[in-house]
N, C-alpha and C positions, 0 to 999 in steps of 0.2 A: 429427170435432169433439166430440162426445160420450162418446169415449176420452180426451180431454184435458182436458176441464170434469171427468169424473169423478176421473181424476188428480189435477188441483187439487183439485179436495173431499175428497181422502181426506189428500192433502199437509196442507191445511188444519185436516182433523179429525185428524191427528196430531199437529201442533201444540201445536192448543189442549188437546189428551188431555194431551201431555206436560207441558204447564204448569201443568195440574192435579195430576198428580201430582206435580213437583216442587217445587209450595206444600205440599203435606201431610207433607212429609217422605217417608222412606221405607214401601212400603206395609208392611202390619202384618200378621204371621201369626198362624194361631190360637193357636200359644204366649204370643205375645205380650198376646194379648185373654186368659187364663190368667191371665197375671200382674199385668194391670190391678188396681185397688184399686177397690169398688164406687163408683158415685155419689153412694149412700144407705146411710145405717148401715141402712137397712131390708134394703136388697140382700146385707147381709155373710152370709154362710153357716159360723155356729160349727160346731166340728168336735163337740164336748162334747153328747152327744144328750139332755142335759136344756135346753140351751140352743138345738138345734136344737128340739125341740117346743115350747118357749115363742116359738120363731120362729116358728113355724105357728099358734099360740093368736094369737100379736100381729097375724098377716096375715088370718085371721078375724075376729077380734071386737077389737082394739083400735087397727087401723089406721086408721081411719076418722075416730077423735079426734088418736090421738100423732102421724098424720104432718102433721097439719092443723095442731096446737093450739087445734080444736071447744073450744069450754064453759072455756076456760083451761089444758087439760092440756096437761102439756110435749110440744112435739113430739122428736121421737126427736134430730131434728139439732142440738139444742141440748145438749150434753153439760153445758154449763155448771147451766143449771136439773136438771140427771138431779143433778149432784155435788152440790148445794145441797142433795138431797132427800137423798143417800144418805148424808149425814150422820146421818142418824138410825137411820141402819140397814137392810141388807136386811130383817129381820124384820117393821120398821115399818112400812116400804113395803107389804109383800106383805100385813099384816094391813089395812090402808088400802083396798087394793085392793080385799080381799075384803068388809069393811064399809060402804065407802064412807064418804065425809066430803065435807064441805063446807070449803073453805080460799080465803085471802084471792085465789089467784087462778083459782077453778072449784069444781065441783063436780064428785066422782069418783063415779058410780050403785056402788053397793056391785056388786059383779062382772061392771062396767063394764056394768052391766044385760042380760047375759048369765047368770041363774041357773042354766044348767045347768054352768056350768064348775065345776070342784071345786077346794077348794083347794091341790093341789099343779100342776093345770093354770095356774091366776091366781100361784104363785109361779115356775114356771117363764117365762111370758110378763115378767115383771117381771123376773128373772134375765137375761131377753135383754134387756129394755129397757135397761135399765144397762149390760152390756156391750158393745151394740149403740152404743148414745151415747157409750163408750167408745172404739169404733173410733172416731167421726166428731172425735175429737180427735187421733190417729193418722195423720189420711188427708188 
């Protein structure tokens, strides 16, 4: 009796297995998790190793505001507000950064109140932001 209640249970939990799996589509190898495009422009990994360090400056000290959009700063997934600003220039941008300003929508602490960064660290971190919100129009 017990040989056959277990039978049906396992009958049954194969079933239901396979119908899981066959709602997912087919299952997915790690090649294929490879290939994926990230979630988050934050997630993208440039190959360009000034744009990798500025990726690592923005997941330190500037993640906390751009992925939020804290105090008014554009968050990163918003490509649209990064294009609006990079009209004036990467150079503008990065000196912004490092001085800080006050603008109609936030306030930017001059090097995002992190003093110890230097300024080719605060241009690199802004160099990804841009290209980073760049992906998230791409993806």
């Amino acid at each position: 009796m017990k040989l056959q209640r277990s039978a049906a249970s396992a009958a049954a939990l194969m079933v239901v297995a396979g119908s899981l799996v066959s709602c997912g589509g087919p299952a997915k190898t790690a090649s294929d998790s490879e290939k994926t495009e990230p979630a988050h422009p934050w997630d993208w990994t440039p190959e360009d190793p000034t744009l990798l360090e500025g990726k690592e400056v923005y997941r330190q000290e500037c993640a906390l505001c751009h992925n939020e959009g804290e105090e008014g700063a554009p968050r990163l997934n918003e490509p649209e507000e990064w294009a609006k600003r990079s009209e004036k220039g990467i150079d503008a941008m990065v000196r912004k950064a490092i001085e800080g300003f006050i603008g109609p929508d936030g306030e930017m602490p001059a090097r995002g109140g992190s003093d110890y960064l230097t300024d080719e660290e605060m241009a690199s971190a802004v160099e990804f932001m841009v290209a980073a919100s760049e992906q998230a129009l791409t993806n």
